[in-house]
N, C-alpha and C positions, 0 to 999 in steps of 0.2 A: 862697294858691295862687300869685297872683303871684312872689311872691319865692321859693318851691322851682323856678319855671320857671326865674326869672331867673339862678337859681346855677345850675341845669343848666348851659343856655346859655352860662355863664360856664367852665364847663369845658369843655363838647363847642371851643367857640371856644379855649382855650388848650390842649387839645390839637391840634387842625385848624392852629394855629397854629407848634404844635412840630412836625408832621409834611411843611404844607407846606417850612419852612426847611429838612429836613432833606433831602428829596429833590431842593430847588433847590441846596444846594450840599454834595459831599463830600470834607470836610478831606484834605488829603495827610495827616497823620494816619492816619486813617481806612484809606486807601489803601494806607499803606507800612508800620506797624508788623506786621503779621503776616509780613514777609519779615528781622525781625528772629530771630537767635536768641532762646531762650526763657531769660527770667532767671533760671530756677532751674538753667540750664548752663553759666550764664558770662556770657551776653549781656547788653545794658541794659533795664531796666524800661521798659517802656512808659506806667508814671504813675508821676511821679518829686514831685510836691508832697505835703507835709506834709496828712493830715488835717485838718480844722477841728477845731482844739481845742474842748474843753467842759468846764464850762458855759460861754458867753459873757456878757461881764460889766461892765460898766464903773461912772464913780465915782457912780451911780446906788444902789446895791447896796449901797457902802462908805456912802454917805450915807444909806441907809436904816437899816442897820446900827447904825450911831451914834450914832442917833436913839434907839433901841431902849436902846443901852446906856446913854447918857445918862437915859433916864426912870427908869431901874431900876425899870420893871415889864416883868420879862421874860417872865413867867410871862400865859397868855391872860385870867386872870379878873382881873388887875389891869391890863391894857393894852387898845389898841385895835386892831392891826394885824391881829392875827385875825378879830376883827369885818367889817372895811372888806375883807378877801379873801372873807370868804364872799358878803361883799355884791356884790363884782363878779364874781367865777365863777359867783354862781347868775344874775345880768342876762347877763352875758353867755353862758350856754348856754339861758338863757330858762328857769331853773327857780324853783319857788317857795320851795326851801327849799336850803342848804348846810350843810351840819356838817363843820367839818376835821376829822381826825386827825391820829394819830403816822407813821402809813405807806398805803399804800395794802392790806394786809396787814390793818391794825385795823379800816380800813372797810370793807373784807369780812367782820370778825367782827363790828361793830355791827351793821349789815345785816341780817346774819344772825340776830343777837338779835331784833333789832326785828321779825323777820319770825316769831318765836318756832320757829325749828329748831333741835331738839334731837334727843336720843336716841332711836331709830328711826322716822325722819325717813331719806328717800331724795333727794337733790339730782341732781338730772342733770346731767352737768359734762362738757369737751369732755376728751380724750385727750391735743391737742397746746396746752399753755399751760404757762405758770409755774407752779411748784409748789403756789405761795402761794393758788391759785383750791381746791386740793382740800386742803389743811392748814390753811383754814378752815373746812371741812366738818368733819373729823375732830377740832377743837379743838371743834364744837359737841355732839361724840361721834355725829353722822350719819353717814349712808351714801354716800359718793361712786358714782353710778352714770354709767360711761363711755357718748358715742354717738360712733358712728364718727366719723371727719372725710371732709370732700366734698376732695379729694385737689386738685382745679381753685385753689379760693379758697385752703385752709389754715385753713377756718374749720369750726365744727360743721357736719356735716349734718342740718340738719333736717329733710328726710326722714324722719330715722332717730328721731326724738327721741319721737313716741307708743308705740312699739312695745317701747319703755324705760320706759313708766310703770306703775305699780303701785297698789296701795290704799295705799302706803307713802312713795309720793310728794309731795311738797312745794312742789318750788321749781325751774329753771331754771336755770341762772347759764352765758348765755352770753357767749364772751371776744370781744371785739372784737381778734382779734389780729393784730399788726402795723400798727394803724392801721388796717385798713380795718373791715367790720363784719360781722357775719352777718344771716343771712336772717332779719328781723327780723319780718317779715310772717307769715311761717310757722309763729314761734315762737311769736309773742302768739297767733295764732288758736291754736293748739295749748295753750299755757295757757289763754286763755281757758277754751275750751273742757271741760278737765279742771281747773278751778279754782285752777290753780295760781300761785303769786308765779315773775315775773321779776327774778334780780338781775342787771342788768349787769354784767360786768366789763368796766370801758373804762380799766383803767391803763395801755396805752397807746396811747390814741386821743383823745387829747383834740383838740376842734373837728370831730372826725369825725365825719357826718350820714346820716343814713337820710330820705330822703324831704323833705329838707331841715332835719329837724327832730335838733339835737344829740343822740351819743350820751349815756347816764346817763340819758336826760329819757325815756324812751319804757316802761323798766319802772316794775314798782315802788320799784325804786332802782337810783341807780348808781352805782359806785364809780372814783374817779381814785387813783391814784401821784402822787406828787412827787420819786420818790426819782431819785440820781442822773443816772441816764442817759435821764429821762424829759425831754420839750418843755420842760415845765414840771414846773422842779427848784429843790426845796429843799434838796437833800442825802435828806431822809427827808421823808415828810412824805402825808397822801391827804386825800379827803374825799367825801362820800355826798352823792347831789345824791337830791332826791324833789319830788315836789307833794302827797303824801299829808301831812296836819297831823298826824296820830295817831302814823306811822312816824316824822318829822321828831324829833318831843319824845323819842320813847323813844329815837333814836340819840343827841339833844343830851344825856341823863339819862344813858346807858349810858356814855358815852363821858369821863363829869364824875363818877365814881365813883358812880352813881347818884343825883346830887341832881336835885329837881326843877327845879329853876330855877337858874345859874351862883352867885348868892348866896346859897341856903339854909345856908349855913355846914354844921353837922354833922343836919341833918334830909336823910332820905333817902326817896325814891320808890320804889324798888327796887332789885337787885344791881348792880355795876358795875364800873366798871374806869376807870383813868386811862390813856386812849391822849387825848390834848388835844393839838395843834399850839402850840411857842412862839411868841413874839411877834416873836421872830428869824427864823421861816420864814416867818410871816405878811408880814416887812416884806421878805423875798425873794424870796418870790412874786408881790408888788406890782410889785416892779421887772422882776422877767422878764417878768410879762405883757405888758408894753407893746412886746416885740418879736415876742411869740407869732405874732399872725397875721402880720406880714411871713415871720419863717424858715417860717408853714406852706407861704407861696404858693412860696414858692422851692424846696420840697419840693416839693410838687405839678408844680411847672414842670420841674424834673433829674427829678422819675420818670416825667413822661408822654412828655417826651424817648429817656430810660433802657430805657423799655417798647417804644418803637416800634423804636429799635438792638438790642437785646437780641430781641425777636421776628421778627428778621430773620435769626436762627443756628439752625440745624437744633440742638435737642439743649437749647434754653433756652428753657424756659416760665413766662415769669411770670406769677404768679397772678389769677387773674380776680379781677372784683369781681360782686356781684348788681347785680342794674337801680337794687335803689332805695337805693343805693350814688352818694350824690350829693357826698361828700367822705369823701376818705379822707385820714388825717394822716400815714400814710408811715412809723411809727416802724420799721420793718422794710421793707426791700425784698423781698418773699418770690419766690423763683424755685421750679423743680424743672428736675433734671440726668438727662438722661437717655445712659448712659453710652456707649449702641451708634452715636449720632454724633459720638463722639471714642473712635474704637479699642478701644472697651471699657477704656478710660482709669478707676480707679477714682475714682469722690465725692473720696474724702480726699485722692489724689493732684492731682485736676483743681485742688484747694481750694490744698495746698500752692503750685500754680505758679502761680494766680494771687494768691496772696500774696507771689509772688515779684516778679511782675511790678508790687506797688506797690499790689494792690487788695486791703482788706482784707474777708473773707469769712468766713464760717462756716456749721456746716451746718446749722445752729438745735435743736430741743427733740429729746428722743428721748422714747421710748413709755412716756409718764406713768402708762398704766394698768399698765405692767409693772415698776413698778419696786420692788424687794424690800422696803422698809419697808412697803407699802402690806399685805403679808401680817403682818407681825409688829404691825403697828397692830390687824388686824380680828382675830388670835391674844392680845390684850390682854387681861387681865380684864376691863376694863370692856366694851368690846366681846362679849365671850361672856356677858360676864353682861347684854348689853341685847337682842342679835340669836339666834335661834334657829339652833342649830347649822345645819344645812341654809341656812339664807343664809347665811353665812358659808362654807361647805364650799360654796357653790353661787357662787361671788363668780367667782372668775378665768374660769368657763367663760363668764357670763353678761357678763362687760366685757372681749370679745376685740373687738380693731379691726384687723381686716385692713386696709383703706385708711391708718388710719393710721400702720401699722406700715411698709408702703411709701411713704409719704410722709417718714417719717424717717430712708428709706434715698437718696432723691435728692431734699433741700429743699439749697438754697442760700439763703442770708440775706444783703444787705448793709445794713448797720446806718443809720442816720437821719441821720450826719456826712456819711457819705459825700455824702446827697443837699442838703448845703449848699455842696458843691461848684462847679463852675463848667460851666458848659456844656459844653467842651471835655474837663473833667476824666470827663463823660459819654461822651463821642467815647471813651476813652480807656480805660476799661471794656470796654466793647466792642470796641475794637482788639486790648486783650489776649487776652480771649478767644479770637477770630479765631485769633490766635496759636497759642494752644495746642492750638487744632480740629488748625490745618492741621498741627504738629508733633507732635500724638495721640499717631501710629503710633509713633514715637522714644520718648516717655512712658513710654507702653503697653507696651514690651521691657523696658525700662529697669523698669519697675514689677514684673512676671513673671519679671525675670534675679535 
């Protein structure tokens, strides 16, 4: 208990500490860039520095690398580096077990095995994530069932998530998205309760905490990404964190073509599949992590800064977090745009100009439950030959998300570089904005002419 206080404390203190700086002094900056014209008419940007390049990388990497190539065992069951990363990602998120994969994509398919969901099998999944959370479902030949989104966070509503269950029911798999986390209190009692497994998806939230306690570690499993553009990047790469022993061996089996043990040569425990992490990513992962938590806090530091400027503009709401939301990893900056406090200025357009002005943006997921493979999927032979017509014929009416359909019409995203930024480059986001508030109305004609 001590140490969930102490990390509160440590942020309630680093933001109090961002907010009183900001109100003790404001940049000319700050001041004067909104009486600029707007860069998307000619005028200058108002943030004029280069992105933080990624991955960041130094002879760390290259030397790890070398290592690897020189053993020539590059492969995981003749080498060691895969070993030595599971052994510190599972210490350092405090879990009992790690299993790498090929992607974070495969650890959502072992997972999923291990949890033995298959064909008519209902999983309950959020609306607004990556695709990759419900074409793990449908690769298990299951049922992807939508629950609205709570429109504030950007995250599921669990509110919504019992009145979605069925006798057909399974399993959970809530997204930690954007780094922060969902209501995880709510969700466990609610499985609990109707018996059902939690999978995490936390591929992109790594270090991110509910109650102090790392996301992955709090279901029955959890799944990370490694892949490019994630904190921690191997290019490709994920891995299933658990404390259950029984889940742990059937994902290490599945995941090794089904052997039971890494050396069983050609004797086999059950079905499988070769998704195995090289000994190349293993020794790249090694090296990234050792800067993981400094770039987290310098995240945390440019977004709680980022939140308090940005929450200060009629029309920009950034997303809230739940109570027991005691770190968030930031890989998304999630806003919502609401367009009637800049001239009824549209989304795409407000988006274009401040991409103009230097700040790169976008408008994140659109409406996962609607999107047209998902009918030709459950019109599949197999699918009609697993699901009785009437669920099938009964699909689209029953996974409508109004919230989240307006959610995907005013979400603003700024991506994870941004917030390795510099404090100023913060100021600076915000300035532009300003900008194009006050120059809307101009926009706005300009947009309708």
């Amino acid at each position: 208990m001590k140490s969930k206080l102490t990390r509160r404390r440590f942020i309630s203190a680093t933001a109090a500490g961002v907010v009183t700086s900001q109100l003790a002094s404001q940049t000319p900056l700050a001041r004067t860039s909104v009486d600029d014209k707007l860069a998307i008419l000619g005028g200058p940007k108002t943030r004029t520095a280069p992105v933080t390049s990624w991955p960041i990388l130094n002879e760390l990497e290259e030397k790890e690398l070398l290592k690897v190539l020189h053993s020539k065992r590059w492969n995981r069951l003749g080498g060691s580096e895969v070993d030595r990363f599971e052994k510190v990602w599972a210490e350092r998120l405090n879990a009992k077990h790690c299993v790498a994969t090929s992607s974070g994509t495969s650890a959502l398919v072992t997972a999923l095995t291990a949890l033995d969901i298959g064909p008519g099998d209902e999983v309950i999944v959020p609306p607004y994530t990556f695709v990759a959370t419900i074409n793990t479902v449908f690769l298990q030949h299951a049922l992807p069932v939508f629950v609205d989104t709570d429109r504030a966070t950007s995250q599921i509503d669990a509110t919504k998530i019992e009145a979605a269950i069925t006798k057909r029911t399974r399993a959970i798999i809530p997204v930690h998205l954007g780094g922060s986390v969902a209501n995880m209190d709510m969700i466990l009692a609610v499985a609990k309760k109707h018996n059902l497994s939690v999978l995490e998806d936390a591929c992109q939230s790594h270090l991110a905490e509910w109650r102090g306690q790392k996301v992955g570690t709090l279901g029955a499993l959890g799944c990370f990404s490694f892949q490019g553009s994630k904190h921690l990047n191997s290019g490709e790469g994920g891995a299933i964190m658990t404390n259950d022993d029984k889940l742990a061996e059937i994902s290490r089996s599945f995941q090794n073509q089904g052997r039971a043990e890494p050396d069983s040569g050609f004797q086999y425990a059950r079905n499988g599949d070769n998704r195995r992490l090289t000994e190349f990513q293993g020794a790249i992962l090694l090296a990234q992590l050792t800067r993981l938590e400094e770039q987290a806090r310098t995240r945390e530091t440019n977004a709680a800064y980022l939140r308090q400027l940005l929450g200060e503009i009629p029309g920009i709401s950034p997303a809230k977090m739940y109570d027991g939301v005691t770190r968030n990893a930031y890989h998304i900056f999630m806003m919502r745009y609401d367009a009637n406090h800049f001239s009824g200025l549209p989304r795409e357009k407000f988006i274009k100009a401040l991409q103009a002005e230097g700040v790169p943006c976008s408008g994140g997921y659109g409406p996962l439950n609607k999107e047209p493979f998902i009918q030709k999927t459950l019109q599949s032979r197999a699918y009609r030959h697993i699901y009785p017509a009437k669920v099938l014929a009964d699909w689209a009416a029953r996974n409508r998300c109004p919230e989240n359909d307006n959610l995907c019409q005013e979400a603003l995203w700024f991506g994870n570089l941004i917030l390795l930024g510099t404090r100023q480059e913060m100021e600076q986001i915000a300035a532009a904005i300003r900008k194009i508030q006050k120059h809307s109305t101009q926009l706005a004609k300009l947009a309708r002419s």
